[in-house]
ROPAVO-302056 format. One record per atom (N, C-alpha, C): residue number from 1; residue in three letters; atom name; x, y, z. Coordinates in steps of 0.02 Angstrom, whole numbers, plus 50000, padded with zeros to 5 digits. Atoms other than C-alpha are relative to their C-alpha. Layout:
! ROPAVO-302056
<NUM; "Ala"; "CA"; <X; Y; Z>>
...
END
This chain:
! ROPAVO-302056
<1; "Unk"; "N"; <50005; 50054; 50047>>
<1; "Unk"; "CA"; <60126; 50626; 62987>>
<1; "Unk"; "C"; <49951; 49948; 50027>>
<2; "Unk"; "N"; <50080; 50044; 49996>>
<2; "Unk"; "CA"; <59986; 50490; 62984>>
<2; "Unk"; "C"; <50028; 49930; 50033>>
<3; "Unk"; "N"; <49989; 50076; 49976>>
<3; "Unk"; "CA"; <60008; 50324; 63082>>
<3; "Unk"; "C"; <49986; 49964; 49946>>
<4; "Unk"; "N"; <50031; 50044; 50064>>
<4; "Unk"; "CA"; <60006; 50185; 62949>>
<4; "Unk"; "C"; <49954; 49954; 50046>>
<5; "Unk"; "N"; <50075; 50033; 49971>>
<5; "Unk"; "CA"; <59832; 50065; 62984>>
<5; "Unk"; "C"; <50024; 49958; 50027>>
<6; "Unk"; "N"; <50020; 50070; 49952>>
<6; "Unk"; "CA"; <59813; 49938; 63114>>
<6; "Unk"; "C"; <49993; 49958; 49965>>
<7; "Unk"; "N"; <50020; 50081; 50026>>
<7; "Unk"; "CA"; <59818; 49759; 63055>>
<7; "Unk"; "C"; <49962; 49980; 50028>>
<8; "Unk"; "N"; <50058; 50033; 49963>>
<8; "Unk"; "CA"; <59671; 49653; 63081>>
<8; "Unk"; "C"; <50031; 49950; 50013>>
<9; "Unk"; "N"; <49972; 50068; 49958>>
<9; "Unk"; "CA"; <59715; 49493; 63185>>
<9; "Unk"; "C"; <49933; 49970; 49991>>
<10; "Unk"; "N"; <50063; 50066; 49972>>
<10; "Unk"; "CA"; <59596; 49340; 63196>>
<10; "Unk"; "C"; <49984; 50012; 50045>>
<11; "Unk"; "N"; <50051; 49988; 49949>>
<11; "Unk"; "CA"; <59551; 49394; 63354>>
<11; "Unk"; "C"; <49944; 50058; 50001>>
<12; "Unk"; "N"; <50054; 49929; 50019>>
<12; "Unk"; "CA"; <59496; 49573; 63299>>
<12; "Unk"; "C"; <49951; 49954; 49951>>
<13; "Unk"; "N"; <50048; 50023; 50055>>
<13; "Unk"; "CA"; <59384; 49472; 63150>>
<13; "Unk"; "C"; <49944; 49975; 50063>>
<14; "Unk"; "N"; <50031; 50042; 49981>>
<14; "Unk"; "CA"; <59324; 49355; 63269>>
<14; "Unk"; "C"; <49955; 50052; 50061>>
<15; "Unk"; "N"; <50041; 49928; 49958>>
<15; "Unk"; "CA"; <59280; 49503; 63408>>
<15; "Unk"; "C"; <49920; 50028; 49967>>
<16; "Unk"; "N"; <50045; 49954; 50054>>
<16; "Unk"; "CA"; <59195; 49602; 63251>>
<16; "Unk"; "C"; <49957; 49958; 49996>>
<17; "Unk"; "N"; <50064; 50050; 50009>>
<17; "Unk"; "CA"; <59096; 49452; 63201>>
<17; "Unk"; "C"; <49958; 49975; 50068>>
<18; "Unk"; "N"; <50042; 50027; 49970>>
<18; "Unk"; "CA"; <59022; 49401; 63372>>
<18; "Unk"; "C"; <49963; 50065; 50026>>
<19; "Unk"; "N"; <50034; 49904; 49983>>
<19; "Unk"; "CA"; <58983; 49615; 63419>>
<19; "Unk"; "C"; <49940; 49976; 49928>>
<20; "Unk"; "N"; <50074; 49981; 50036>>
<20; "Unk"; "CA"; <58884; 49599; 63256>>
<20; "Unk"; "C"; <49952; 49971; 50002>>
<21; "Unk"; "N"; <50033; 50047; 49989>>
<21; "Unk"; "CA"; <58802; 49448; 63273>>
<21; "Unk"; "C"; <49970; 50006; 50081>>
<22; "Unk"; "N"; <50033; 49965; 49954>>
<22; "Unk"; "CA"; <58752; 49512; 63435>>
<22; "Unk"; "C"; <49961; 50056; 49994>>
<23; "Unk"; "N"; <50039; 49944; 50035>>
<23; "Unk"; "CA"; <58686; 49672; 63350>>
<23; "Unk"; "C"; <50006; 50047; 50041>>
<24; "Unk"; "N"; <49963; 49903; 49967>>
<24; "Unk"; "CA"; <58811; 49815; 63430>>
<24; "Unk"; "C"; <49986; 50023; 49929>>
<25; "Unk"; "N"; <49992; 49963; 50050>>
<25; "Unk"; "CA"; <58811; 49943; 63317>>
<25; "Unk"; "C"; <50068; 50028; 50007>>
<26; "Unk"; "N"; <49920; 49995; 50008>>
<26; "Unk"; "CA"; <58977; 49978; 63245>>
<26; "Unk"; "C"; <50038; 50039; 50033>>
<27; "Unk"; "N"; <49953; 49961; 49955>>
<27; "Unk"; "CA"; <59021; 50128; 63354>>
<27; "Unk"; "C"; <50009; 49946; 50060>>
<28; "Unk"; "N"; <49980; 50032; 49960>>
<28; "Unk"; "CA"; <59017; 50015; 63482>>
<28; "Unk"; "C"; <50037; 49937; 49989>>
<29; "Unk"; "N"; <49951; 50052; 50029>>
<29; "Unk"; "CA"; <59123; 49860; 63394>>
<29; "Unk"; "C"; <50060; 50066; 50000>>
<30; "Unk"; "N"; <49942; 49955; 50003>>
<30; "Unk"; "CA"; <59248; 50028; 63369>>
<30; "Unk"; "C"; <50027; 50007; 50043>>
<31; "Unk"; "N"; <49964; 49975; 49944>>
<31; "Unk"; "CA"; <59280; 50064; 63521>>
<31; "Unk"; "C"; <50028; 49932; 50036>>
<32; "Unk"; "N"; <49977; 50066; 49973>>
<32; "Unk"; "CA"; <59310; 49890; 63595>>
<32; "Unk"; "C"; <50054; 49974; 49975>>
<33; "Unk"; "N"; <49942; 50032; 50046>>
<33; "Unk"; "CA"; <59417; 49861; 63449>>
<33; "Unk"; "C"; <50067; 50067; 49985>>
<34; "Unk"; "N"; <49953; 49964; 49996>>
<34; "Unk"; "CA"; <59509; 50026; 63469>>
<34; "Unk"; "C"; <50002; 50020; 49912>>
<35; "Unk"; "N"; <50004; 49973; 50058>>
<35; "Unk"; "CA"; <59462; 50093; 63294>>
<35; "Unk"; "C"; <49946; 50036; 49964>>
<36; "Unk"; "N"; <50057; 49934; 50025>>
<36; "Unk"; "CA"; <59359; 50208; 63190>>
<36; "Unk"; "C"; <49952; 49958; 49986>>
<37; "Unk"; "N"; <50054; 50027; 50019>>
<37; "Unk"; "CA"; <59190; 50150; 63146>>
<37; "Unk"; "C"; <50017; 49986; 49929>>
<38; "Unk"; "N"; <49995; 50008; 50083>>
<38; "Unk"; "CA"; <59222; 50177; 62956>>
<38; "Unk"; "C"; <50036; 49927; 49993>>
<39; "Unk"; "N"; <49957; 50052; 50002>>
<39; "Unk"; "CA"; <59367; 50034; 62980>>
<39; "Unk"; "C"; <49956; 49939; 50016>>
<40; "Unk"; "N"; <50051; 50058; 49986>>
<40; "Unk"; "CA"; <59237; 49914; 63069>>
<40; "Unk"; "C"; <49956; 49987; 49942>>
<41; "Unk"; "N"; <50031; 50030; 50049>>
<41; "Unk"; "CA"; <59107; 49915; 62937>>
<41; "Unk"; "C"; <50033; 49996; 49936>>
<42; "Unk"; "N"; <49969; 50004; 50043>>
<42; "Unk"; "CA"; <59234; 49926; 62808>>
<42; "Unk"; "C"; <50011; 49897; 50008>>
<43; "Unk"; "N"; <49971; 50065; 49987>>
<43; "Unk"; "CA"; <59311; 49758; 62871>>
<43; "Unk"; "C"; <49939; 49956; 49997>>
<44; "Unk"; "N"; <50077; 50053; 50019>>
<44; "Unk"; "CA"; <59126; 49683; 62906>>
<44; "Unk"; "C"; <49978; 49977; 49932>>
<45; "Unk"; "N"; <50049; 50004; 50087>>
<45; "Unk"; "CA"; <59086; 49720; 62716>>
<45; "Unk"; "C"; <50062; 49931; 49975>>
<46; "Unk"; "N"; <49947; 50033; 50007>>
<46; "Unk"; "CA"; <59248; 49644; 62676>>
<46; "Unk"; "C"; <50000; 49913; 50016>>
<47; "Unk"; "N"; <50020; 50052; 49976>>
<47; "Unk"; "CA"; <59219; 49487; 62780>>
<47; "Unk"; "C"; <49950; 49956; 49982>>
<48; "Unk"; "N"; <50058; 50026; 50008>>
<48; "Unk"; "CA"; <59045; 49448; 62732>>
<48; "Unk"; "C"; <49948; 50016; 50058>>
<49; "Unk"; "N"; <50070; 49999; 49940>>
<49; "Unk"; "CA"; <58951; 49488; 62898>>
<49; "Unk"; "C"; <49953; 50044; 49991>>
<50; "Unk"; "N"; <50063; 49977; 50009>>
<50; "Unk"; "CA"; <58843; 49608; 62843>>
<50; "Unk"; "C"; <49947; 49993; 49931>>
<51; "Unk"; "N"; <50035; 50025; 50064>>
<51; "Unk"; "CA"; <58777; 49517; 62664>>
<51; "Unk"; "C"; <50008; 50053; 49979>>
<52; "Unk"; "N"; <50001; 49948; 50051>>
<52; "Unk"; "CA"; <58821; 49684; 62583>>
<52; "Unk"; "C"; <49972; 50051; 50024>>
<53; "Unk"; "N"; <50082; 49949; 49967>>
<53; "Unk"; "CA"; <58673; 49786; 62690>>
<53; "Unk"; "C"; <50043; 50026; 50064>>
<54; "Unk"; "N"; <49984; 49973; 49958>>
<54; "Unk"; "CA"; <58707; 49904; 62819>>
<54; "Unk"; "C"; <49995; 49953; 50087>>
<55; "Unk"; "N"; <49987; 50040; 49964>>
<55; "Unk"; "CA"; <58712; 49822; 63007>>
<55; "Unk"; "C"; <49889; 50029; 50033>>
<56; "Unk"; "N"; <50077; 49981; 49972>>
<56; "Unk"; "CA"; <58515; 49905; 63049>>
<56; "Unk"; "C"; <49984; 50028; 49947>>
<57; "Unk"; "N"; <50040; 49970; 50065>>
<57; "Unk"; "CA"; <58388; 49944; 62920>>
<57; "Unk"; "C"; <50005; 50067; 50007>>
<58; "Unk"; "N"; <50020; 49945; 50005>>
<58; "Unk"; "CA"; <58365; 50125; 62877>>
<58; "Unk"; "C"; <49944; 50029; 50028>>
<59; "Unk"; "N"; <50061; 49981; 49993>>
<59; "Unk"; "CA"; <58181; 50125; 62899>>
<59; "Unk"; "C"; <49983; 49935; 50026>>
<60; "Unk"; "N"; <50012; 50078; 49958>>
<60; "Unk"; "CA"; <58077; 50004; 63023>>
<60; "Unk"; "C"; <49933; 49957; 49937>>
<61; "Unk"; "N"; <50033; 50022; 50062>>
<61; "Unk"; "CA"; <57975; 49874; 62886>>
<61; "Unk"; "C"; <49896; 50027; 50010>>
<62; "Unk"; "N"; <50067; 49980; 50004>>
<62; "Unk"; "CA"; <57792; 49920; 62857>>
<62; "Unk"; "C"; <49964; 49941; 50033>>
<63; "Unk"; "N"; <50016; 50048; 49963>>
<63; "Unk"; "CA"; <57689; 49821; 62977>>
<63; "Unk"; "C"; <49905; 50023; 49976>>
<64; "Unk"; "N"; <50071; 49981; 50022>>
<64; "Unk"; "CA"; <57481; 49814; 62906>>
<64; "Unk"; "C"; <50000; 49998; 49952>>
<65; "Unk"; "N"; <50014; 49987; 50069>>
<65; "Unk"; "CA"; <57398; 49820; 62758>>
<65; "Unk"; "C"; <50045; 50063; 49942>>
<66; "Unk"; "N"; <49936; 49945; 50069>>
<66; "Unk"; "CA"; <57491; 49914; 62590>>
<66; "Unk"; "C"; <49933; 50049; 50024>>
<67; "Unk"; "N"; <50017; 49949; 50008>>
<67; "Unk"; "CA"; <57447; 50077; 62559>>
<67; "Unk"; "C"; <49971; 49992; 49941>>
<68; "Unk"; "N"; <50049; 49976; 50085>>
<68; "Unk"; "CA"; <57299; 50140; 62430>>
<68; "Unk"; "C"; <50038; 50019; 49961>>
<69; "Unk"; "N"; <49971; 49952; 50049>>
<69; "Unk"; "CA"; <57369; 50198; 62275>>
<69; "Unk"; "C"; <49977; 50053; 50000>>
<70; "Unk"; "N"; <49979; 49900; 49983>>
<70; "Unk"; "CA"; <57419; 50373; 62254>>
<70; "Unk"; "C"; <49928; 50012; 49945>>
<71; "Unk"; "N"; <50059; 49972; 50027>>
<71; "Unk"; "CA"; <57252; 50462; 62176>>
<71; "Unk"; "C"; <50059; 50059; 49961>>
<72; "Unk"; "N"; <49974; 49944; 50054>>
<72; "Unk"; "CA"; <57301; 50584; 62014>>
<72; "Unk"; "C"; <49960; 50030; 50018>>
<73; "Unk"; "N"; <50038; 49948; 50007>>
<73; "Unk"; "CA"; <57253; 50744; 62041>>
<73; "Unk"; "C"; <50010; 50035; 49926>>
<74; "Unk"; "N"; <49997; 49970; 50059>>
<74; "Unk"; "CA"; <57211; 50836; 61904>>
<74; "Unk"; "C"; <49963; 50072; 50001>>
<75; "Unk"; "N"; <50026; 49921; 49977>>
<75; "Unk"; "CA"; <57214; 51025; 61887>>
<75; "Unk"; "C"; <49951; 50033; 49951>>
<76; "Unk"; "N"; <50032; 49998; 50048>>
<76; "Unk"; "CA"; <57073; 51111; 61811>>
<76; "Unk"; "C"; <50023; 50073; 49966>>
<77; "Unk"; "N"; <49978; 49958; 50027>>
<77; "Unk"; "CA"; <57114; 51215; 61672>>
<77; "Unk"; "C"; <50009; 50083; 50005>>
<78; "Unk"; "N"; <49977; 49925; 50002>>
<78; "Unk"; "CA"; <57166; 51400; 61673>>
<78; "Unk"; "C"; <49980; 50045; 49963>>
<79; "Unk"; "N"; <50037; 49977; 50046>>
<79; "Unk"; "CA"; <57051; 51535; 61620>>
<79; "Unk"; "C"; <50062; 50046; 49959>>
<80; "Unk"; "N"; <49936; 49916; 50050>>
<80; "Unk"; "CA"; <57191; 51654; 61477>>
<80; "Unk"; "C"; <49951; 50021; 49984>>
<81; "Unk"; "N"; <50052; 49941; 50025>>
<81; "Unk"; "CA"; <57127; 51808; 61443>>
<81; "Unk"; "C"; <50030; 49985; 49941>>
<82; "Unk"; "N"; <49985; 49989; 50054>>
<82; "Unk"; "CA"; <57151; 51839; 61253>>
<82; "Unk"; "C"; <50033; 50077; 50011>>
<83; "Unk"; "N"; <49941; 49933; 49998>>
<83; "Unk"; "CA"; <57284; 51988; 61241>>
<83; "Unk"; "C"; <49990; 50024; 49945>>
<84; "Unk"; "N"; <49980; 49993; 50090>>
<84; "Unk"; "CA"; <57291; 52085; 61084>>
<84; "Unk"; "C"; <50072; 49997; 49975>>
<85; "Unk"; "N"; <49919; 50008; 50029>>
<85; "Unk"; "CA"; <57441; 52066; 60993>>
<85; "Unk"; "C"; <50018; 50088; 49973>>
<86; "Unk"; "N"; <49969; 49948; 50018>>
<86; "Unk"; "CA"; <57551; 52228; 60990>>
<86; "Unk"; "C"; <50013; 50035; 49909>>
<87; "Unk"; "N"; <49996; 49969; 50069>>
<87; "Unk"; "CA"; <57550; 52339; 60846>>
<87; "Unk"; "C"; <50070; 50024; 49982>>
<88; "Unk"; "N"; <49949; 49997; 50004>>
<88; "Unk"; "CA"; <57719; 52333; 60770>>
<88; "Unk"; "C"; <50008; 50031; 49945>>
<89; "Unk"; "N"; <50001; 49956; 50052>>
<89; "Unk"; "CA"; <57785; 52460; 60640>>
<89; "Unk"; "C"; <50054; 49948; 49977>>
<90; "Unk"; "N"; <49940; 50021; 50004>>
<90; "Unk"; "CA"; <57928; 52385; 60553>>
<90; "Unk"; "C"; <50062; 50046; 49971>>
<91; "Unk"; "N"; <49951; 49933; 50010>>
<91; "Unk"; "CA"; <58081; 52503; 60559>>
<91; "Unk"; "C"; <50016; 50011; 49938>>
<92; "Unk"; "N"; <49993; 50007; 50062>>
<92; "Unk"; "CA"; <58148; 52574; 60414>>
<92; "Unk"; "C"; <50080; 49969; 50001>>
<93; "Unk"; "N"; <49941; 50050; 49969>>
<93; "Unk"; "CA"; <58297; 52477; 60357>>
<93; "Unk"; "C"; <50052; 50036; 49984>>
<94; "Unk"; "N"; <49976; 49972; 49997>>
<94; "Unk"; "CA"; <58439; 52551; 60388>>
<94; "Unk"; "C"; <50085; 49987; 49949>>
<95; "Unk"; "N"; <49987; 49999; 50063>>
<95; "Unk"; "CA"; <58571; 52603; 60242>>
<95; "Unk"; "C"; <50072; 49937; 50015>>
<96; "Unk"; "N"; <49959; 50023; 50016>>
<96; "Unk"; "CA"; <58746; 52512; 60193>>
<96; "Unk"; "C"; <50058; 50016; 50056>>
<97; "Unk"; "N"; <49955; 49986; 49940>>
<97; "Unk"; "CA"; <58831; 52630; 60343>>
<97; "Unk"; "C"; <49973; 49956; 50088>>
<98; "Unk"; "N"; <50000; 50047; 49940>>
<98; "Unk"; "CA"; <58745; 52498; 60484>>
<98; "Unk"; "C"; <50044; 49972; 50031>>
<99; "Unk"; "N"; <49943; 50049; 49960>>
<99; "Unk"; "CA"; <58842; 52397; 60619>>
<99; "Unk"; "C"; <49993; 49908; 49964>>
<100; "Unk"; "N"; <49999; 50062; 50020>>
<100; "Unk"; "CA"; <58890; 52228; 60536>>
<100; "Unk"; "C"; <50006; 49971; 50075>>
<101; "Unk"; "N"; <49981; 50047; 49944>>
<101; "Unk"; "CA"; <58930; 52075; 60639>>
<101; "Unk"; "C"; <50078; 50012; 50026>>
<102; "Unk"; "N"; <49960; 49992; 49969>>
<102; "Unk"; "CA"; <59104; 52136; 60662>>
<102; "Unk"; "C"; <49997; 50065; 50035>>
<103; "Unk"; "N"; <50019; 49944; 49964>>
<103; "Unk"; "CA"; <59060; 52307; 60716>>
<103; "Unk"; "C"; <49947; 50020; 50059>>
<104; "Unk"; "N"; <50030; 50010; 49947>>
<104; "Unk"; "CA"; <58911; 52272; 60818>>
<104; "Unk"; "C"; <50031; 50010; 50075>>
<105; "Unk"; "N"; <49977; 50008; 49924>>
<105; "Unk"; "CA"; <58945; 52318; 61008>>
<105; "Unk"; "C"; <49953; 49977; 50043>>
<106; "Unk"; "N"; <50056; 50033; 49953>>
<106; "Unk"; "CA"; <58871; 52268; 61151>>
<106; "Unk"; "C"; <49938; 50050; 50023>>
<107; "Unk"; "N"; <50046; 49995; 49976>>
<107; "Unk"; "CA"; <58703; 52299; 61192>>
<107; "Unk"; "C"; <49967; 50053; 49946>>
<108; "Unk"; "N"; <50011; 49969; 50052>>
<108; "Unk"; "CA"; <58672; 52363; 61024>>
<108; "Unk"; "C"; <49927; 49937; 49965>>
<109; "Unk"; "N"; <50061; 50094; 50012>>
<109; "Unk"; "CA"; <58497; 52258; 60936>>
<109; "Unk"; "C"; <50033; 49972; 49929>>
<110; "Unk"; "N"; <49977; 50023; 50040>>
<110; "Unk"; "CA"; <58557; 52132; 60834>>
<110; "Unk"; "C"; <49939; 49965; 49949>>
<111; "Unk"; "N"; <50033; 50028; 50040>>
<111; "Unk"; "CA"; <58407; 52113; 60728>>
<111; "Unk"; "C"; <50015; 49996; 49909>>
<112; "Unk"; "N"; <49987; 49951; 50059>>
<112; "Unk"; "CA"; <58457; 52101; 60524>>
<112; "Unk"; "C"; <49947; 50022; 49959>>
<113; "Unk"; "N"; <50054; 49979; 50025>>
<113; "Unk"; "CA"; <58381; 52213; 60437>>
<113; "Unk"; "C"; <50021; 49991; 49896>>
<114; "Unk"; "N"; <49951; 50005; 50057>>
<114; "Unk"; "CA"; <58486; 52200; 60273>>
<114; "Unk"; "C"; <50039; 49946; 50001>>
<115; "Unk"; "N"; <49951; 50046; 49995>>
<115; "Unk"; "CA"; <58597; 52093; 60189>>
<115; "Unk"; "C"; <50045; 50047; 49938>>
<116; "Unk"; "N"; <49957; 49965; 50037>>
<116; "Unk"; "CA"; <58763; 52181; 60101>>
<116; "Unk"; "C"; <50053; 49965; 49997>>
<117; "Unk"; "N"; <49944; 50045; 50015>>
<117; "Unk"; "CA"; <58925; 52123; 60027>>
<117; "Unk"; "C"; <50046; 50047; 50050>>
<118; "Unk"; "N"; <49943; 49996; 49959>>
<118; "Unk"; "CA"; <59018; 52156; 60175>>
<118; "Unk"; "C"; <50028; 49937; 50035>>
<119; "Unk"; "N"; <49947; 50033; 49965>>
<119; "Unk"; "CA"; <59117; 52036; 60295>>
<119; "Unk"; "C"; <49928; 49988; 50048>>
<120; "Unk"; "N"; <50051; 50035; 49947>>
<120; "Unk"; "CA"; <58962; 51926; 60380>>
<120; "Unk"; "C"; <49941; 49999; 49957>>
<121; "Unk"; "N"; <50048; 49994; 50019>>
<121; "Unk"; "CA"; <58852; 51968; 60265>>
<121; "Unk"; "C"; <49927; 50043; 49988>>
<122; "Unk"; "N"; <50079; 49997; 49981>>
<122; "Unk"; "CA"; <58702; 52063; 60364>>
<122; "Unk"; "C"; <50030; 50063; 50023>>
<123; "Unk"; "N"; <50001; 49936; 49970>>
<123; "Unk"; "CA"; <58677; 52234; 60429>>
<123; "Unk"; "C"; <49940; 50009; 50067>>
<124; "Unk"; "N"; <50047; 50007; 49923>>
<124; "Unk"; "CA"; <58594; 52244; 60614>>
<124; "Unk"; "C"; <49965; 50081; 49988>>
<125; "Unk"; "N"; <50057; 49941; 50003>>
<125; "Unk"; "CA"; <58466; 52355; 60666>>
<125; "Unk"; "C"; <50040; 50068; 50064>>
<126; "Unk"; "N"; <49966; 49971; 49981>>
<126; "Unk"; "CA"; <58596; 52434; 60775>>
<126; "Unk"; "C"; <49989; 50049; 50074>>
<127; "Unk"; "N"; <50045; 49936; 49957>>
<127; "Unk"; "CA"; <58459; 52542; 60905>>
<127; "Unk"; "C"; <50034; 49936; 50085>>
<128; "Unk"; "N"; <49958; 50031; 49927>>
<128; "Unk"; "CA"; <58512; 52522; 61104>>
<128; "Unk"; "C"; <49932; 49954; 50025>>
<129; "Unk"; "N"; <50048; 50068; 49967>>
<129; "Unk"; "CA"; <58434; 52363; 61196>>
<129; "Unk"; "C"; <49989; 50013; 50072>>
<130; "Unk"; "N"; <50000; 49995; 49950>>
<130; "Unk"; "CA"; <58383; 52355; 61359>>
<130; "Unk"; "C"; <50053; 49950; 50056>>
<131; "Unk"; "N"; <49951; 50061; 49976>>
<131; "Unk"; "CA"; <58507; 52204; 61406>>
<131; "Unk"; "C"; <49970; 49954; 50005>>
<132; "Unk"; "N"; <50026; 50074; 49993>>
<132; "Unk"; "CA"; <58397; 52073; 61440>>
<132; "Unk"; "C"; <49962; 49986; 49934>>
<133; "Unk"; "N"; <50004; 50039; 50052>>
<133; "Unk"; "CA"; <58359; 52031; 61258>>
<133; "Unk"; "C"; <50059; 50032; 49947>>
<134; "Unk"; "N"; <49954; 49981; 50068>>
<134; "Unk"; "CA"; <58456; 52060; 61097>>
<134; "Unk"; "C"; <49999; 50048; 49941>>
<135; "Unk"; "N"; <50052; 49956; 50031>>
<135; "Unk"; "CA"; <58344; 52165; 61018>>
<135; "Unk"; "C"; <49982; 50072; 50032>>
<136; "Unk"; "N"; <50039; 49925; 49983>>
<136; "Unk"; "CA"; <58272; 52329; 61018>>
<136; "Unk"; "C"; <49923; 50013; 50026>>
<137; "Unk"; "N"; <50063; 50019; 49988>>
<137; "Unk"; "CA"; <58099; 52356; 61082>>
<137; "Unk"; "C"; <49944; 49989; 49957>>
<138; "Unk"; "N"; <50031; 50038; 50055>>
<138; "Unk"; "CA"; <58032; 52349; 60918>>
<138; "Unk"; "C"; <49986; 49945; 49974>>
<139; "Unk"; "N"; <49977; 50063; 50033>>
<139; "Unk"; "CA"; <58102; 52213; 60864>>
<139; "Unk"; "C"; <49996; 49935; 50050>>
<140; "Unk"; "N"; <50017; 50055; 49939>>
<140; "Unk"; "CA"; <58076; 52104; 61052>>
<140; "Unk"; "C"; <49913; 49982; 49967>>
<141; "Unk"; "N"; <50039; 49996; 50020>>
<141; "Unk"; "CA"; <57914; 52156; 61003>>
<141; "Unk"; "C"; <49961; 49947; 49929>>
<142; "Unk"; "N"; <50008; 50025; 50063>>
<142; "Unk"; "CA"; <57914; 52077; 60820>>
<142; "Unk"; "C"; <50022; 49949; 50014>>
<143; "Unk"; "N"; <49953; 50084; 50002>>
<143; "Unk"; "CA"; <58017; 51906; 60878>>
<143; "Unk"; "C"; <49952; 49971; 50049>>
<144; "Unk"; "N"; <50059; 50064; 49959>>
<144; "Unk"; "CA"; <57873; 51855; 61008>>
<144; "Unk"; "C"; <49938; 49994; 49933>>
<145; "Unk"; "N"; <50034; 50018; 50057>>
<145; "Unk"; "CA"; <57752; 51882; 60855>>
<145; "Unk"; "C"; <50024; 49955; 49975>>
<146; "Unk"; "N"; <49964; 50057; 50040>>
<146; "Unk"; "CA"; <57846; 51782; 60746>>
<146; "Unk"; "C"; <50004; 49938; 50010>>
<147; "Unk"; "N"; <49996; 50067; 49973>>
<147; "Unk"; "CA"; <57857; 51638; 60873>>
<147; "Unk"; "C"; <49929; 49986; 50007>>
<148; "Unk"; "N"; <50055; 50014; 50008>>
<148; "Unk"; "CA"; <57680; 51640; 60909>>
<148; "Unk"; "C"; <49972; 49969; 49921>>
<149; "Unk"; "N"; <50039; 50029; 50054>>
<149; "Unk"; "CA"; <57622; 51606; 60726>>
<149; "Unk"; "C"; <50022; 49931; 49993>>
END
């Protein structure tokens, strides 16, 4: 089970405040004071002795003239080849016995090719996918067209 915390005394404050004002760093106010560091600058913040700011800067201050501003680079453009665009048949569409949206399985292409009065509406294109799209290779084929225009 956990010791409950040390009380601070006026003498521990008064300790803490002349270590900082001397400019120990808190492991060393800890140990003098018989407590964790965390507890020392906890109590410092608490107190006021460190205005809110850690007890030593992070970084030492810039001593000389500022620094030039940062120069934009700018990249020069990128020759694209022109590609031709794939010659796409468009399947034939397949009848009233297709995979709807409830029959659809996985990794089946869910492009529709139809729309019928069944339960969703639509009739998929049903052909096997490769997994990494949704589609058939036809039809991957036909949906980057499509986005391009």
């Amino acid at each position: 089970m956990r010791e409950p915390a040390k009380q601070w005394a006026a003498e521990d404050d008064q300790l803490l405040s002349d270590l900082i004002a001397a400019g120990a760093p808190f492991s060393i106010a800890a140990d003098k004071l018989g407590r964790t560091r965390n507890s020392c600058i906890g109590r410092a913040h608490r107190l006021g002795l460190t205005g809110g700011m850690n007890s030593r800067p992070r970084t030492a201050p810039r001593i000389g003239p500022p620094r030039p501003a940062m120069r934009l680079r700018v990249a020069e453009p990128a020759i694209v080849e022109r590609l031709e665009e794939p010659v796409v048949e468009d399947p034939p569409h397949v009848g009233i016995d297709g995979p709807t949206v409830v029959s659809i399985g996985f990794r089946q292409c869910r492009w529709p090719v139809a729309e019928a009065p069944v339960i969703g509406g639509h009739i998929f294109c049903g052909k096997a996918t490769s997994g990494a799209s949704s589609y058939c290779c036809k039809h991957a084929q036909m949906s980057i067209r499509y986005v391009r225009q």
